[in-house]
PDB file as gemmi writes it, atoms N, CA and C in Angstrom:
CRYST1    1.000    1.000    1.000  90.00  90.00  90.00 P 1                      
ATOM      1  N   UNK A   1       0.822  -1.194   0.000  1.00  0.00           N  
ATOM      2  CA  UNK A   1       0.000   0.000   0.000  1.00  0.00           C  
ATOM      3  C   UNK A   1       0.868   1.260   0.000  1.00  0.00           C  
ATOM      4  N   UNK A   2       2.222   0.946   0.800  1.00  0.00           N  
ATOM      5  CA  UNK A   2       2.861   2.327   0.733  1.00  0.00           C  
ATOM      6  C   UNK A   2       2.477   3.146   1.449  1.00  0.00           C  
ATOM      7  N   UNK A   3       3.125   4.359   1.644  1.00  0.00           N  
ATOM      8  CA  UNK A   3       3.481   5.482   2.369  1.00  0.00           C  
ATOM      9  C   UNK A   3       2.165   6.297   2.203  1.00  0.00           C  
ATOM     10  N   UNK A   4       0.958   6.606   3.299  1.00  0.00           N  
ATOM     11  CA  UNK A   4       0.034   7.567   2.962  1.00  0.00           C  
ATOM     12  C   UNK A   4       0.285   8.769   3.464  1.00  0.00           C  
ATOM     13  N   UNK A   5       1.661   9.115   3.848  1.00  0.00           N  
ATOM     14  CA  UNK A   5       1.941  10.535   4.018  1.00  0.00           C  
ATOM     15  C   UNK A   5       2.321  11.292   3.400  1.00  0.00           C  
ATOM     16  N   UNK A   6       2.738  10.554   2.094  1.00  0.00           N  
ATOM     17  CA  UNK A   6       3.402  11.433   0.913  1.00  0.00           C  
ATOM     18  C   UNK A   6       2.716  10.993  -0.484  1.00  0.00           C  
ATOM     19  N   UNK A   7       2.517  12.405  -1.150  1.00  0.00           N  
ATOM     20  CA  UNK A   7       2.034  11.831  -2.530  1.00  0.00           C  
ATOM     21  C   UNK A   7       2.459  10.803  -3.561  1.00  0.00           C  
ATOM     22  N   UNK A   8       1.236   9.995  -3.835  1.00  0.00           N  
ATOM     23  CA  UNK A   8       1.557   8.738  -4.196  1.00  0.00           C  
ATOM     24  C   UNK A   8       1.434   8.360  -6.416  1.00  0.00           C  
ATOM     25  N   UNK A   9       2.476   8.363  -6.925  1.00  0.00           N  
ATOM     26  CA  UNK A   9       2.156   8.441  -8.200  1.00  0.00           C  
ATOM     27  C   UNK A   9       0.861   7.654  -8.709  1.00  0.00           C  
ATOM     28  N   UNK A  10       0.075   8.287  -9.800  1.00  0.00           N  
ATOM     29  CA  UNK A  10      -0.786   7.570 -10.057  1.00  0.00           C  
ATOM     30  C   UNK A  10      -2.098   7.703  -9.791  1.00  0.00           C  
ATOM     31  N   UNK A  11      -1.829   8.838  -8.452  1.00  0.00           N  
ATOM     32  CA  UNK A  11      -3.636   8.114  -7.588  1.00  0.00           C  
ATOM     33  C   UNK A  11      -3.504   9.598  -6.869  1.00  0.00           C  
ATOM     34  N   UNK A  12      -4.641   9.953  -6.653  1.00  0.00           N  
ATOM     35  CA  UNK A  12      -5.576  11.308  -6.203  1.00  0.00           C  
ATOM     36  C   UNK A  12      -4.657  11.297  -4.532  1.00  0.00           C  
ATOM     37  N   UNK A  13      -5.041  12.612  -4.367  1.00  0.00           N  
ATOM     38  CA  UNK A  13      -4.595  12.756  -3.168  1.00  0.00           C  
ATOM     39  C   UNK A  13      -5.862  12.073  -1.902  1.00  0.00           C  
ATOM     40  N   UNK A  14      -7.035  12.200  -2.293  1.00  0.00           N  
ATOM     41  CA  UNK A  14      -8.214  11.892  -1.775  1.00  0.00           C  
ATOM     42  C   UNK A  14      -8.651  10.405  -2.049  1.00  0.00           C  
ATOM     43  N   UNK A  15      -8.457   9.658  -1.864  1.00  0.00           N  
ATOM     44  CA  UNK A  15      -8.656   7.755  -2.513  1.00  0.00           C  
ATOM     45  C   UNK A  15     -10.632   7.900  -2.200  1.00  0.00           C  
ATOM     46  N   UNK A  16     -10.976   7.233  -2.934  1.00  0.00           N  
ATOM     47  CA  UNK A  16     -12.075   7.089  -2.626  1.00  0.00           C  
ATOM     48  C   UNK A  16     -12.581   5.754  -2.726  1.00  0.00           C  
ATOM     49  N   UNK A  17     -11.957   4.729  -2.596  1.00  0.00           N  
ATOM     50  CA  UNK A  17     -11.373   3.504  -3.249  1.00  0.00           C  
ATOM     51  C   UNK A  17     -11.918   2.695  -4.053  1.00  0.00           C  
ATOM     52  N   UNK A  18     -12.050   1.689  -4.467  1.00  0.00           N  
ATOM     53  CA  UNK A  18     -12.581   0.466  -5.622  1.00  0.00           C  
ATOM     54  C   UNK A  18     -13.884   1.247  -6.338  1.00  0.00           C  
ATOM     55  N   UNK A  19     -14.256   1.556  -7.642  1.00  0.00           N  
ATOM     56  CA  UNK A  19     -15.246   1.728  -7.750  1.00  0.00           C  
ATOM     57  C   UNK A  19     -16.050   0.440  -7.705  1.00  0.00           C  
ATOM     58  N   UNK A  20     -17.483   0.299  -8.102  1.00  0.00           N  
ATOM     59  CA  UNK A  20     -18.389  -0.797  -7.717  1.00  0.00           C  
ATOM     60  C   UNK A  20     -18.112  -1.279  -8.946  1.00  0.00           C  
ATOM     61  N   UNK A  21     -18.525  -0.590 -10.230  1.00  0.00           N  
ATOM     62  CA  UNK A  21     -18.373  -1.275 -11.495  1.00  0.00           C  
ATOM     63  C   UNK A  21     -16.856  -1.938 -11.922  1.00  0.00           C  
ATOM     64  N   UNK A  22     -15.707  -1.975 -11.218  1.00  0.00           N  
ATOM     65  CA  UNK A  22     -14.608  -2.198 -11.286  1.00  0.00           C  
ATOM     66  C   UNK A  22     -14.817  -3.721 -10.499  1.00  0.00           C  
ATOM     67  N   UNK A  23     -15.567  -3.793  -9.030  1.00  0.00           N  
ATOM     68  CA  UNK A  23     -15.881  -5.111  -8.896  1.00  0.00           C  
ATOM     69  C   UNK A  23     -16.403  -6.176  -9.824  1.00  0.00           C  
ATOM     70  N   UNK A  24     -17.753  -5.428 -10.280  1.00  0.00           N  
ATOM     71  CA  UNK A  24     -18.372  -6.237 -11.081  1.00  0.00           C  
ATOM     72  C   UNK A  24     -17.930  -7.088 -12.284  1.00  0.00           C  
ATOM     73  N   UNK A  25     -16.645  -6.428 -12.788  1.00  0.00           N  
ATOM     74  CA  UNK A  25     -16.043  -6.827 -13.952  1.00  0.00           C  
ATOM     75  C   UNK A  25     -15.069  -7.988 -13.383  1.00  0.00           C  
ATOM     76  N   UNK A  26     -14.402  -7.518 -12.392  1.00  0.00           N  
ATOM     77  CA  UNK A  26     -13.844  -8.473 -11.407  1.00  0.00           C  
ATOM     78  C   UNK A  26     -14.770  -9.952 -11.530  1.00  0.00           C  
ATOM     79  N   UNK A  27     -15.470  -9.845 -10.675  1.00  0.00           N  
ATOM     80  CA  UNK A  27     -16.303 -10.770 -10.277  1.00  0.00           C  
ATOM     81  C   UNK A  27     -17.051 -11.956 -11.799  1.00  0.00           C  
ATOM     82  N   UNK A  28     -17.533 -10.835 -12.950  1.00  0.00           N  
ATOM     83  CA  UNK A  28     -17.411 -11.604 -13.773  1.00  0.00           C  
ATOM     84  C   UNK A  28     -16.069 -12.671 -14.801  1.00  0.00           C  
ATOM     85  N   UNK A  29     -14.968 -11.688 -14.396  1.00  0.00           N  
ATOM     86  CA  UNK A  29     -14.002 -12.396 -15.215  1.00  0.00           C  
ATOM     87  C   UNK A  29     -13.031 -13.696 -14.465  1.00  0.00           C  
ATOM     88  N   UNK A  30     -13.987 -13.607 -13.015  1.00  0.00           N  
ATOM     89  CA  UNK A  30     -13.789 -14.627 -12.309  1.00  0.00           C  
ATOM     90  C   UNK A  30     -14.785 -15.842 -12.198  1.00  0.00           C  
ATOM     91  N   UNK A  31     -15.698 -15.434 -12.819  1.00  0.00           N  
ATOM     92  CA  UNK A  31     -16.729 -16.733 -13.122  1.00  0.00           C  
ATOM     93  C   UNK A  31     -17.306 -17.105 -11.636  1.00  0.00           C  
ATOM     94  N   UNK A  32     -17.149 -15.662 -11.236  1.00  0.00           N  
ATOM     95  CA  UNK A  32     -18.435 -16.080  -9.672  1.00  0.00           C  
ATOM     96  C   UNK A  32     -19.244 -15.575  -9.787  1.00  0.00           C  
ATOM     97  N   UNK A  33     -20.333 -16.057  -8.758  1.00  0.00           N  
ATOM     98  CA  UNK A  33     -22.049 -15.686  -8.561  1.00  0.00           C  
ATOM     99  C   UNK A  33     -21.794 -14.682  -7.367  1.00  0.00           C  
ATOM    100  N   UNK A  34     -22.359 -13.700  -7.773  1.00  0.00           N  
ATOM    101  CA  UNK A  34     -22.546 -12.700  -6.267  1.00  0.00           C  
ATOM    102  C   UNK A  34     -23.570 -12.987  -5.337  1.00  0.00           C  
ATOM    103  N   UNK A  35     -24.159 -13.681  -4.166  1.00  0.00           N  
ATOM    104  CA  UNK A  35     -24.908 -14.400  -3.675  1.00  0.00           C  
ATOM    105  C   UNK A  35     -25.198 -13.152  -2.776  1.00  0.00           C  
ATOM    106  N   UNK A  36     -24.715 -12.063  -2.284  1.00  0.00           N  
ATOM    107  CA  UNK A  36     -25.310 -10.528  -1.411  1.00  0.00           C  
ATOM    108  C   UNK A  36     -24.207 -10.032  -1.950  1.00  0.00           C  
ATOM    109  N   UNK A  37     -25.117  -8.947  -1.871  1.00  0.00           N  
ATOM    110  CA  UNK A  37     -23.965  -7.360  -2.212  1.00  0.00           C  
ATOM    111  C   UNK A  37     -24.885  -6.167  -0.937  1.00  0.00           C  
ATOM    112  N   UNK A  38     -24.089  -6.222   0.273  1.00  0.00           N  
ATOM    113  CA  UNK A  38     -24.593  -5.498   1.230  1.00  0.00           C  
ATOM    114  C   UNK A  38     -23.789  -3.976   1.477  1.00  0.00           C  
ATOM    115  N   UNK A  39     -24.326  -2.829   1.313  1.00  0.00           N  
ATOM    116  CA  UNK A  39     -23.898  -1.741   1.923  1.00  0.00           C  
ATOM    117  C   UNK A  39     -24.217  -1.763   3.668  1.00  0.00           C  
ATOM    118  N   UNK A  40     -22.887  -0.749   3.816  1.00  0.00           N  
ATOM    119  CA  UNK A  40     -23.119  -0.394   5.659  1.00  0.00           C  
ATOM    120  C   UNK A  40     -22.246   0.514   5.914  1.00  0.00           C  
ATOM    121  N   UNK A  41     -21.997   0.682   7.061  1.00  0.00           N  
ATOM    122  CA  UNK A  41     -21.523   1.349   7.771  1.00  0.00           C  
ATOM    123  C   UNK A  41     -21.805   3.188   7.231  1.00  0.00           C  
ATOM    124  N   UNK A  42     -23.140   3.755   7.083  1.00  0.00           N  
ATOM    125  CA  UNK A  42     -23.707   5.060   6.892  1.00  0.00           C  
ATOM    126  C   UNK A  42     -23.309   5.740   8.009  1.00  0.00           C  
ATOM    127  N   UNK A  43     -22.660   6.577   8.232  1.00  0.00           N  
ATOM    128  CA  UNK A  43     -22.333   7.595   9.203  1.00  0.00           C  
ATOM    129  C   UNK A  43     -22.020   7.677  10.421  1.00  0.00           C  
ATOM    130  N   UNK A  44     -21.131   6.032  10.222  1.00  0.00           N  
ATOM    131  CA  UNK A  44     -20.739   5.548  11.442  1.00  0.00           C  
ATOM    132  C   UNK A  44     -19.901   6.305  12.539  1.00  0.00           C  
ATOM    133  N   UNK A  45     -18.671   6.798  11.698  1.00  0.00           N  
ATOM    134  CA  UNK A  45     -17.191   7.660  12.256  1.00  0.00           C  
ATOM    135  C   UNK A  45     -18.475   8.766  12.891  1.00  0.00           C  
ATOM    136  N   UNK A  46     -19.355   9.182  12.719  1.00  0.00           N  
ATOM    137  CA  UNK A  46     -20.340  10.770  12.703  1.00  0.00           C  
ATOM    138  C   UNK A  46     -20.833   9.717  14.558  1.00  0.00           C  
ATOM    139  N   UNK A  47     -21.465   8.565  14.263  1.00  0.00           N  
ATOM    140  CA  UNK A  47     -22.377   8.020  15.776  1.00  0.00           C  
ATOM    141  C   UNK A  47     -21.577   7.928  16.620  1.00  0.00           C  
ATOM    142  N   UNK A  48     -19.959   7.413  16.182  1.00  0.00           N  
ATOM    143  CA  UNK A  48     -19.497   7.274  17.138  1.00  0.00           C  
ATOM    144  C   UNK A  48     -18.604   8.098  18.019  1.00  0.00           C  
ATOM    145  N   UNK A  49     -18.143   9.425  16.804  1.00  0.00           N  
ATOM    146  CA  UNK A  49     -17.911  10.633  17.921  1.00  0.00           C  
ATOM    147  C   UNK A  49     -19.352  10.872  19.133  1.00  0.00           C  
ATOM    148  N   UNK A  50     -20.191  10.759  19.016  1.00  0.00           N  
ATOM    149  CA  UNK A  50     -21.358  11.390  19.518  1.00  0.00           C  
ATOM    150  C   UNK A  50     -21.617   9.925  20.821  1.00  0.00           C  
ATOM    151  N   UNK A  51     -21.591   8.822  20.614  1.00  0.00           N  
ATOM    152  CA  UNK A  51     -21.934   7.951  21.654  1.00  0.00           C  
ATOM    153  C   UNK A  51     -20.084   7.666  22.132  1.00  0.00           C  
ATOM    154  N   UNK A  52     -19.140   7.752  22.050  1.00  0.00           N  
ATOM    155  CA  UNK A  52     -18.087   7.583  22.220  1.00  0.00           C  
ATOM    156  C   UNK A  52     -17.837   7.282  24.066  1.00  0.00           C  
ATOM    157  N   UNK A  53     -18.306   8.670  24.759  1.00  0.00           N  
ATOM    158  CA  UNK A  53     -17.845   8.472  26.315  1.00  0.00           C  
ATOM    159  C   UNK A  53     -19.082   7.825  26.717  1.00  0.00           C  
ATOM    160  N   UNK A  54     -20.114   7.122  26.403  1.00  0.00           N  
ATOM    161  CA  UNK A  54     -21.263   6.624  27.005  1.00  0.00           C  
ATOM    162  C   UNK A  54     -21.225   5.411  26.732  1.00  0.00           C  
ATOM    163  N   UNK A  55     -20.940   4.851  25.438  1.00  0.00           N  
ATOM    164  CA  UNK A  55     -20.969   3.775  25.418  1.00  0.00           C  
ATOM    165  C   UNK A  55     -19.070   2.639  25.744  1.00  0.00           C  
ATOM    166  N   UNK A  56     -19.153   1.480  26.354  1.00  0.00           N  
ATOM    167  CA  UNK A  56     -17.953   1.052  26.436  1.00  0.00           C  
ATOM    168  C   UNK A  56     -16.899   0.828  25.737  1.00  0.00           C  
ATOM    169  N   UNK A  57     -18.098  -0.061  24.766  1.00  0.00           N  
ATOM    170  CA  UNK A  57     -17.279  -0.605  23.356  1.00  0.00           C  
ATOM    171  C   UNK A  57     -17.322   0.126  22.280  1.00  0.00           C  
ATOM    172  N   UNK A  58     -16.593   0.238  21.075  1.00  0.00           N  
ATOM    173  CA  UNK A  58     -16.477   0.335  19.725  1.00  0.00           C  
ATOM    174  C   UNK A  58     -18.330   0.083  19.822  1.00  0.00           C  
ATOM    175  N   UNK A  59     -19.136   1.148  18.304  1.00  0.00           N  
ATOM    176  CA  UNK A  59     -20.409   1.125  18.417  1.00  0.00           C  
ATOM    177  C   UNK A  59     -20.914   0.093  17.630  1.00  0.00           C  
ATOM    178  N   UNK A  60     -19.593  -0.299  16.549  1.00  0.00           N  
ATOM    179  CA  UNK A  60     -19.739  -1.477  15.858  1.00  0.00           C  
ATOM    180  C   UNK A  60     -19.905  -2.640  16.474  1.00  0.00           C  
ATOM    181  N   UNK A  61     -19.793  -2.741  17.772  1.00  0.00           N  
ATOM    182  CA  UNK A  61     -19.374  -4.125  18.304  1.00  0.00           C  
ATOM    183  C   UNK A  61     -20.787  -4.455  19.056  1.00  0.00           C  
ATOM    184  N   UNK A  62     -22.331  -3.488  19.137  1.00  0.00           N  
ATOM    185  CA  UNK A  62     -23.154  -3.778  19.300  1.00  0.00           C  
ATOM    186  C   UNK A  62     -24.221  -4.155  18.423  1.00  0.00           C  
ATOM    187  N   UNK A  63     -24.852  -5.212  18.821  1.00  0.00           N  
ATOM    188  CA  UNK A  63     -25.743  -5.913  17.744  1.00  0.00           C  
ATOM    189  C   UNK A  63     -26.782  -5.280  17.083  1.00  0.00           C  
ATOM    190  N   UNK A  64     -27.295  -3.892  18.080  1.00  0.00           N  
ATOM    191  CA  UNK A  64     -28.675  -2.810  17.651  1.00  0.00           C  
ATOM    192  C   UNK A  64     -27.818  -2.375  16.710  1.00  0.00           C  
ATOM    193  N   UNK A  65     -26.867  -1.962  17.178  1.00  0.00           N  
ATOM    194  CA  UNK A  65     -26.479  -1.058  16.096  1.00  0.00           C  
ATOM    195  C   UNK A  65     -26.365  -1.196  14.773  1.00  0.00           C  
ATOM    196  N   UNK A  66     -25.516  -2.381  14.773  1.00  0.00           N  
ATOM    197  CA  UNK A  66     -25.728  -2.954  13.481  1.00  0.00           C  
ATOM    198  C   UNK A  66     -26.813  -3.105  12.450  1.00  0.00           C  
ATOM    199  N   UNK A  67     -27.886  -3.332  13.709  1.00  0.00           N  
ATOM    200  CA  UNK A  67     -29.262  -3.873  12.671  1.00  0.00           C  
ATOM    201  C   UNK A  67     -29.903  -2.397  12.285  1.00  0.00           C  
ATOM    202  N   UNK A  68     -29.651  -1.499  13.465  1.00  0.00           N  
ATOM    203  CA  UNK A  68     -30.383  -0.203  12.727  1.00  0.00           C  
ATOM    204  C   UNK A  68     -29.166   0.361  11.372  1.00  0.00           C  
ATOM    205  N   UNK A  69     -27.806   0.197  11.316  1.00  0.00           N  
ATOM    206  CA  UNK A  69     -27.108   0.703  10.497  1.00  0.00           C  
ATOM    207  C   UNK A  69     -26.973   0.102   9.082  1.00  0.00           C  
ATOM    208  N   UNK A  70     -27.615  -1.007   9.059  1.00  0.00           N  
ATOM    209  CA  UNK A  70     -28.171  -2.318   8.309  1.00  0.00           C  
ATOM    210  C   UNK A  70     -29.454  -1.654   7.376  1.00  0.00           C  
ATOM    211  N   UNK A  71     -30.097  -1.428   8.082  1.00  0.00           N  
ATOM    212  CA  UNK A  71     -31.807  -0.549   7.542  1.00  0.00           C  
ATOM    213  C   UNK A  71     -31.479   0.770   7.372  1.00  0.00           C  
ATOM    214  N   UNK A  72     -30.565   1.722   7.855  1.00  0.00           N  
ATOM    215  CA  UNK A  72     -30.045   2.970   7.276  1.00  0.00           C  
ATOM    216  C   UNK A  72     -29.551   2.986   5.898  1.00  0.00           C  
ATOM    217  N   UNK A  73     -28.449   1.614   6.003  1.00  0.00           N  
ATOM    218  CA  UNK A  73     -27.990   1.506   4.824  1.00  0.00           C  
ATOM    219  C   UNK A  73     -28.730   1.438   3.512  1.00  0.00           C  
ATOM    220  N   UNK A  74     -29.668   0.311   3.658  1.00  0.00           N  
ATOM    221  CA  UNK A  74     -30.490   0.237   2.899  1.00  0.00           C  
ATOM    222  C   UNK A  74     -31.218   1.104   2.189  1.00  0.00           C  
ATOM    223  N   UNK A  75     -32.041   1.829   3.118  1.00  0.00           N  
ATOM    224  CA  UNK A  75     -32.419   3.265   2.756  1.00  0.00           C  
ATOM    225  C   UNK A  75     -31.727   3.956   2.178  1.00  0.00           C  
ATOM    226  N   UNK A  76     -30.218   4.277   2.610  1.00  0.00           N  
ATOM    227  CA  UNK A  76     -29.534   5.190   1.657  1.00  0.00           C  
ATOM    228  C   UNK A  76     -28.202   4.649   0.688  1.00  0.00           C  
ATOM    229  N   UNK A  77     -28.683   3.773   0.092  1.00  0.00           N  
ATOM    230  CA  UNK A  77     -27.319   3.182  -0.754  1.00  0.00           C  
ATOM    231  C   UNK A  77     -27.768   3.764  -2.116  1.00  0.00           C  
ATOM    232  N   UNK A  78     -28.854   4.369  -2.324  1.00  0.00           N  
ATOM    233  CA  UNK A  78     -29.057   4.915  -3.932  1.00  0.00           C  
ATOM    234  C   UNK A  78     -28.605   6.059  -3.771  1.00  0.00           C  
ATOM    235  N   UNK A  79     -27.737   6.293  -2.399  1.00  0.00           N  
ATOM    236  CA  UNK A  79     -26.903   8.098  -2.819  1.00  0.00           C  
ATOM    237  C   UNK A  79     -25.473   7.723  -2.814  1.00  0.00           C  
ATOM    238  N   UNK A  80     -24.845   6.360  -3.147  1.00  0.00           N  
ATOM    239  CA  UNK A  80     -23.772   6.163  -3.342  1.00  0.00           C  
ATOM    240  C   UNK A  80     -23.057   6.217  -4.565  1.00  0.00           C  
ATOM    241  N   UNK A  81     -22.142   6.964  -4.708  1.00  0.00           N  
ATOM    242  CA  UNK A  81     -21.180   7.648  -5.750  1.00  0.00           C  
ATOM    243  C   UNK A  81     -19.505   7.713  -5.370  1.00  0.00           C  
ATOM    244  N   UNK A  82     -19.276   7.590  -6.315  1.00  0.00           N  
ATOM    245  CA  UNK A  82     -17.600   7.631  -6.346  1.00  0.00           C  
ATOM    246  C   UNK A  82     -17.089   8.914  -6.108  1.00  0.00           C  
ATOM    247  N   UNK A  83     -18.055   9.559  -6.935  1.00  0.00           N  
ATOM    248  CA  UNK A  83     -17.182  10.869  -6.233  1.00  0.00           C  
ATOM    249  C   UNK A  83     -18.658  12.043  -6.279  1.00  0.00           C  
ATOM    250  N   UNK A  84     -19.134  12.239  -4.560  1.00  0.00           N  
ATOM    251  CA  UNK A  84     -20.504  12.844  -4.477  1.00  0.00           C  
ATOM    252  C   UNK A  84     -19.924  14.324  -4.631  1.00  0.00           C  
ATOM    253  N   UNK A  85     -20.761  14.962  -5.192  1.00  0.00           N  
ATOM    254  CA  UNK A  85     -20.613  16.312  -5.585  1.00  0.00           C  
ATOM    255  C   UNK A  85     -21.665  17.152  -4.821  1.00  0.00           C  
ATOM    256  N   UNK A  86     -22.924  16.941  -4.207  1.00  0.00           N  
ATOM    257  CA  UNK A  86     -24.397  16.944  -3.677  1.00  0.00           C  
ATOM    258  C   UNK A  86     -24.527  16.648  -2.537  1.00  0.00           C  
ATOM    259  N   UNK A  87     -24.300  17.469  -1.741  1.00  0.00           N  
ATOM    260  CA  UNK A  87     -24.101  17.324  -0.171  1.00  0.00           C  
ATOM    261  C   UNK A  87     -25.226  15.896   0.411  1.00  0.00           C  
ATOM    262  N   UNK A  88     -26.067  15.942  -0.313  1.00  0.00           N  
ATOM    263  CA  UNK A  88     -27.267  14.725  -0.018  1.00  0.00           C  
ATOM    264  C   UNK A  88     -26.914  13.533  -0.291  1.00  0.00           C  
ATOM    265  N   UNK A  89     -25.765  13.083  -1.255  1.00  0.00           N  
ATOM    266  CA  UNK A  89     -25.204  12.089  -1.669  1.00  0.00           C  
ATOM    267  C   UNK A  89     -24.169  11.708  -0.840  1.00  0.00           C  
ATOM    268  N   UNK A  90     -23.596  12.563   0.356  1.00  0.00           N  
ATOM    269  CA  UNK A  90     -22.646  12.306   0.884  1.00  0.00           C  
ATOM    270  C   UNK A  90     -22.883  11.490   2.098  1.00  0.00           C  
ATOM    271  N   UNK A  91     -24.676  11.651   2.337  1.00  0.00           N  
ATOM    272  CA  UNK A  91     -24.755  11.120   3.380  1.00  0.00           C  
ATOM    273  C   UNK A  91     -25.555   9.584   2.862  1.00  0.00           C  
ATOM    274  N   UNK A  92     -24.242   8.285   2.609  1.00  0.00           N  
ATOM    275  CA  UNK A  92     -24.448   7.119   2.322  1.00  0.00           C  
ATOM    276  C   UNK A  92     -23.678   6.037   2.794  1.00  0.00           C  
ATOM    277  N   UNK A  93     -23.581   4.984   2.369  1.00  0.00           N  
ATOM    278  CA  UNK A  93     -23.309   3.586   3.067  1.00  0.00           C  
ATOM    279  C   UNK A  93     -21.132   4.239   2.791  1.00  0.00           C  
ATOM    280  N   UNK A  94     -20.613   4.347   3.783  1.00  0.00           N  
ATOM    281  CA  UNK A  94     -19.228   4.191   2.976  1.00  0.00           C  
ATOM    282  C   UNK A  94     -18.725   2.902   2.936  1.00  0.00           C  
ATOM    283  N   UNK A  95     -19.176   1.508   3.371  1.00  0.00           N  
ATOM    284  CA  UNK A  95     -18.250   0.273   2.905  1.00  0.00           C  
ATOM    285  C   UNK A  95     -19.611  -0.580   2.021  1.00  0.00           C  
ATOM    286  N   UNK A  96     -19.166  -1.751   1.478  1.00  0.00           N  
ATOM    287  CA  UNK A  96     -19.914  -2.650   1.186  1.00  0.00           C  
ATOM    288  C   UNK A  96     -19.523  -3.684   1.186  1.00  0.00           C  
ATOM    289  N   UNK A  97     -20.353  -4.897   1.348  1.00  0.00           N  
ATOM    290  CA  UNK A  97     -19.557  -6.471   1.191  1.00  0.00           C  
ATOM    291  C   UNK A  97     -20.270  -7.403   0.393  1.00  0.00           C  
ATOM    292  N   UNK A  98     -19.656  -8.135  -0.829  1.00  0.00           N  
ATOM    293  CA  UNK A  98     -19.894  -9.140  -1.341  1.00  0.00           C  
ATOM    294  C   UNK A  98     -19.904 -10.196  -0.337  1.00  0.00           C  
ATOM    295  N   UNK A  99     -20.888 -11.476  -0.524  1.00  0.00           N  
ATOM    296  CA  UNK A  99     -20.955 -13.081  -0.806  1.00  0.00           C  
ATOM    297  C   UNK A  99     -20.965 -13.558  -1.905  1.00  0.00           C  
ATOM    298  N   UNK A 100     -20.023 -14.104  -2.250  1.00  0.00           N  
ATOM    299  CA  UNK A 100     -19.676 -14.869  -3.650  1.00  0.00           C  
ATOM    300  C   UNK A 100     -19.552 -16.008  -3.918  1.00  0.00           C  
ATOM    301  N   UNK A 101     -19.799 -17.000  -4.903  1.00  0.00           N  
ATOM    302  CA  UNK A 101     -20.084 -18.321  -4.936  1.00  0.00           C  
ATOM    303  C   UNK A 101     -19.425 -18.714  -6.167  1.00  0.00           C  
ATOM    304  N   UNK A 102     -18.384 -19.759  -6.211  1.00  0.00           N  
ATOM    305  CA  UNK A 102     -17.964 -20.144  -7.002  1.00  0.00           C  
ATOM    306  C   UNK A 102     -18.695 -20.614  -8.032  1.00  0.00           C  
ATOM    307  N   UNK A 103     -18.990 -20.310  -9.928  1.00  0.00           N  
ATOM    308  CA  UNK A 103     -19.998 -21.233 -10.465  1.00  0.00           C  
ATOM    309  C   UNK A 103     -19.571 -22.428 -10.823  1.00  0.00           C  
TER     310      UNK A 103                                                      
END                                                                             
């Protein structure tokens, strides 16, 4: 991965990383089945400054949370973009995860 303190040839100062359609091509030229394609984690770094001294653990590491950040996601994965320009688009899933199945 290299040095992220110094500019890196090739690549933006800002990474915004993998686009989705860059998977997909992936995934087909690998001759797998995508079995889920789940967005999550919507505005997580944002909940967890805010529950940080109240709660013990990491906010990820509770099961509500998950399930409500699960149904957030959902709701907002049609404002996901590579590069949001639309302050309304910014507020979306930032990770996602494949299940994939060998065919």
């Amino acid at each position: 991965m290299g040095d992220w303190t110094r500019p890196r040839p090739g690549l933006t100062s800002n990474e915004r990383g993998i686009p989705l359609s860059c998977f997909d091509k992936i995934f087909s030229n690998l001759n797998v089945e995508v079995i889920a394609r789940v967005h999550c984690f919507t505005l997580t770094y944002q909940f967890q400054k805010i529950f940080n001294g109240i709660l013990k653990k990491p906010l990820y590491s509770y099961r509500w949370y998950i399930r409500a950040d699960r149904l957030l996601s959902s709701l907002l994965k049609a404002n996901v973009r590579y590069h949001s320009v639309k302050k309304r688009h910014r507020i979306a899933p930032s990770n996602i995860y494949f299940v994939v199945r060998k065919v």
